[in-house]
Phi, psi and omega in degrees: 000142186235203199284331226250001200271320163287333172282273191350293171340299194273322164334297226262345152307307158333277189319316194262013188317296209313299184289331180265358143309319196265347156259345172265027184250350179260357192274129163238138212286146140276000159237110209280340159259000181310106187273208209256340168295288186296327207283326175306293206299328178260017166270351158280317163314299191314333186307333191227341166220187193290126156305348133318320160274028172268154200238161176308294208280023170273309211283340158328288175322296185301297168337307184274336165268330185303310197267021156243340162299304169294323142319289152008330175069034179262142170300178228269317204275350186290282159336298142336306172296304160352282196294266188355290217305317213278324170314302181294309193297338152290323181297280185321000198240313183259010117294354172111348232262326171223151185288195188273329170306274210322290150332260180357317200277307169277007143309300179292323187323297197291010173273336189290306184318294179295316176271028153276300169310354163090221169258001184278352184282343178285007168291315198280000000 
């Protein structure tokens, strides 16, 4: 996978926001805090690896980027994104599919990404 393949990547999440809200609203956790924020990010882990390898430390991740986007003042669907994006970018990192370069890259992309798009993700 190369840099520009990870901007594709969060497009076609962009494109798939809706639906993959509405699988993470239906999926249910054997962990009982898992909110409707961790539940996005592992229905984005799922695009690329099993859900059964997501780990204490993807959720670790999530947590943490989940609660500076909210220090942040980003709305709720904003938020949403964040994570799915951040979710798939874990998944492709624990199946093999991009390196620590790579993460890295795409870590940075998504803040660029969602504030390419404006206000639209609260539309969606």
């Amino acid at each position: 996978m190369s840099e520009s393949e990870i901007y594709d990547e969060f497009d076609r999440l962009w494109r798939s926001f809706r639906v993959c809200r509405q699988s993470a609203d239906a999926l249910k956790s054997p962990n009982p805090e898992d909110d409707e924020f961790v539940k996005i990010a592992i229905v984005g882990f799922s695009h690329h690896d099993k859900t059964e390898n997501w780990r204490e430390g993807h959720l670790k991740i999530v947590k943490g980027y989940g609660d500076e986007s909210a220090r942040l003042g980003d709305p709720p669907k904003t938020r949403q994104f964040n994570l799915l994006a951040l979710g798939a970018l874990l998944g492709l990192y624990s199946a093999g599919k991009i390196d620590d370069r790579l993460y890295g890259i795409g870590y940075a992309l998504l803040p660029g990404f969602v504030l390419s798009k404006g206000s639209g993700v609260e539309t969606l």
